[in-house]
C-alpha positions in Angstrom: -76.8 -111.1 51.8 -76.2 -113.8 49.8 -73.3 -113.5 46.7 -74.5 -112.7 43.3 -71.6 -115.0 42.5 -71.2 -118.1 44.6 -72.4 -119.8 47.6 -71.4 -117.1 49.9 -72.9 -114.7 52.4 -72.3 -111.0 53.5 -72.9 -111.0 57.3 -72.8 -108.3 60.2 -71.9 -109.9 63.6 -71.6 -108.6 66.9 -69.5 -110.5 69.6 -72.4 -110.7 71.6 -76.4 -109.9 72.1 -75.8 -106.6 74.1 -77.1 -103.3 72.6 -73.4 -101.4 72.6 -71.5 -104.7 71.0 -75.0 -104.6 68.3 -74.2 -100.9 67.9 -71.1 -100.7 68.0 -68.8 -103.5 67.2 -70.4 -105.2 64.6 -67.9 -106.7 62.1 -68.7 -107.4 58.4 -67.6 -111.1 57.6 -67.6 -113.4 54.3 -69.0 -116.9 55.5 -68.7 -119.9 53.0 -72.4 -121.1 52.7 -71.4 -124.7 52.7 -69.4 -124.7 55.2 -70.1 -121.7 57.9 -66.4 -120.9 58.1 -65.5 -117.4 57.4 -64.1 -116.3 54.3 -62.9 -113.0 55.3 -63.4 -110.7 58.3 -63.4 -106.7 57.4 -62.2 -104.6 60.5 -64.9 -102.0 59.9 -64.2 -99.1 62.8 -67.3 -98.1 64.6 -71.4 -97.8 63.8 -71.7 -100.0 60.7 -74.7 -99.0 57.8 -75.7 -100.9 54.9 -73.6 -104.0 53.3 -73.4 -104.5 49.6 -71.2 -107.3 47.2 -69.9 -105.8 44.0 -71.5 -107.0 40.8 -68.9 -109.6 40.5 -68.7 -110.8 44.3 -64.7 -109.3 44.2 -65.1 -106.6 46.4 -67.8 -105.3 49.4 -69.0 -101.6 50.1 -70.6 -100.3 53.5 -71.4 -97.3 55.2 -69.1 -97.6 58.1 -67.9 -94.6 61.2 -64.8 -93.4 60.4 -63.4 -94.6 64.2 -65.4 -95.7 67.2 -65.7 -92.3 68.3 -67.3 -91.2 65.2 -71.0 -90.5 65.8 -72.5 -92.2 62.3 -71.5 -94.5 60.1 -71.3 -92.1 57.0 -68.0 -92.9 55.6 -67.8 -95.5 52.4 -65.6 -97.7 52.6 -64.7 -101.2 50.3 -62.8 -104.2 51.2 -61.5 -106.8 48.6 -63.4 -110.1 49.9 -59.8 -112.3 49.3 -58.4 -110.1 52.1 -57.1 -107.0 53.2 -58.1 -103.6 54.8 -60.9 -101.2 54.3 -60.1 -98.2 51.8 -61.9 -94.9 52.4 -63.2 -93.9 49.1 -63.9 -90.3 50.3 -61.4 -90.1 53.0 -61.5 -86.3 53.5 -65.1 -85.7 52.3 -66.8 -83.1 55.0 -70.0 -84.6 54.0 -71.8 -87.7 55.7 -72.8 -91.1 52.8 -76.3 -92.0 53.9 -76.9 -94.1 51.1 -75.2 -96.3 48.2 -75.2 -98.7 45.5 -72.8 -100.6 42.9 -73.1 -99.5 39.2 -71.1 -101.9 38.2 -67.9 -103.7 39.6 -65.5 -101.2 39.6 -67.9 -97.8 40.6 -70.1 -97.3 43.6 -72.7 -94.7 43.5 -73.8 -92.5 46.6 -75.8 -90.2 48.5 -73.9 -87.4 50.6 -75.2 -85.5 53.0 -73.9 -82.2 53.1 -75.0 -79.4 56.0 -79.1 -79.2 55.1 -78.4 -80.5 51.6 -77.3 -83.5 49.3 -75.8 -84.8 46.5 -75.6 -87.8 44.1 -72.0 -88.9 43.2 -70.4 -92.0 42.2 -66.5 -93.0 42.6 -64.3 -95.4 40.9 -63.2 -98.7 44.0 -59.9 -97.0 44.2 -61.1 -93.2 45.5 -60.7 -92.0 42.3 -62.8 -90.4 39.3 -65.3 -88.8 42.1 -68.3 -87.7 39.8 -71.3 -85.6 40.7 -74.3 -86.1 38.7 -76.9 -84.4 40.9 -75.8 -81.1 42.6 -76.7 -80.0 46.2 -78.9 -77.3 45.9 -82.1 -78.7 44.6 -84.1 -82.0 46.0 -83.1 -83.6 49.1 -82.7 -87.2 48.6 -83.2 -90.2 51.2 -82.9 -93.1 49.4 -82.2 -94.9 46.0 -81.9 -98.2 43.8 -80.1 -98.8 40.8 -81.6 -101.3 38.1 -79.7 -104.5 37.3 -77.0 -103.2 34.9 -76.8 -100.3 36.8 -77.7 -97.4 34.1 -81.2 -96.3 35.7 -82.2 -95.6 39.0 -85.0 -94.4 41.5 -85.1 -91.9 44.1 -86.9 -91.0 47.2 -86.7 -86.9 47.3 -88.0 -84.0 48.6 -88.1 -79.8 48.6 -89.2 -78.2 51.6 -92.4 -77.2 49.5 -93.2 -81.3 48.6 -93.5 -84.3 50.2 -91.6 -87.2 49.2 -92.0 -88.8 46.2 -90.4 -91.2 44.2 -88.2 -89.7 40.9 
């Protein structure tokens, strides 16, 4: 993914072509554009999910196992691209992230599975101010996308009496 800010890239590499290394080991790296050296290389534990740069290019979420034994990669985590390790945002959430998206630079919103129901939160970069907007209980959502500024979004959801449709 290329930097909203920049000339650099977002890029998920495995150490080599086999299926296990593509499954399990791949790393998330920042790669200067210009030059194809990386930037920064995030030591992601485990299954890796979706990538994302903050609005501002500062920081990068994913959806990342919590260790290598970990059978998803339902944790969300955020690295600061000039260096450093991963911070859990949720560490002891029970619940699995299947899906997320910056609001803006400083808060990451999420889906969380929890048991046969979900939820849609958002959390400050630093773990804190963990806000749910949508309660488990009702729809069960699979996906979403913020708009630009991040104050409207769309959802893919579903009851067990309804398809899924887009909210």
């Amino acid at each position: 993914k290329w930097s909203p800010i920049g000339n650099q890239l977002l890029l998920a590499l495995a150490p080599t072509p086999l299926i296990d290394d593509e499954y399990m080991k791949r790393k998330v790296h920042v790669v200067d554009a210009d030059t194809g050296k990386s930037i920064v290389k995030f030591d992601n534990p485990g299954k890796l999910g979706p990538i994302a740069w903050s609005p501002d290019a500062k920081h990068v979420a994913m959806l990342s196992a919590a260790d290598i034994n970990d059978p998803s990669d339902g944790r969300l985590m955020v690295g600061v691209v000039r260096g450093g390790a991963l911070k859990d945002l949720l560490p002891n959430y029970e619940g699995a992230v299947s899906a997320m998206a910056w609001q803006d630079a400083d808060t990451v919103m999420f889906i969380g599975d929890e048991g046969v129901e979900t939820l849609f939160a958002k959390v400050d970069i630093d773990g804190s101010n963990r806000k749910t907007i949508v309660p488990p209980g009702g729809h069960i959502f699979m996906d979403f996308t913020l708009s630009k500024g991040g104050s409207k979004g769309t959802f893919t959801a579903q009851t067990a009496n309804h398809p899924s449709e887009v909210f």
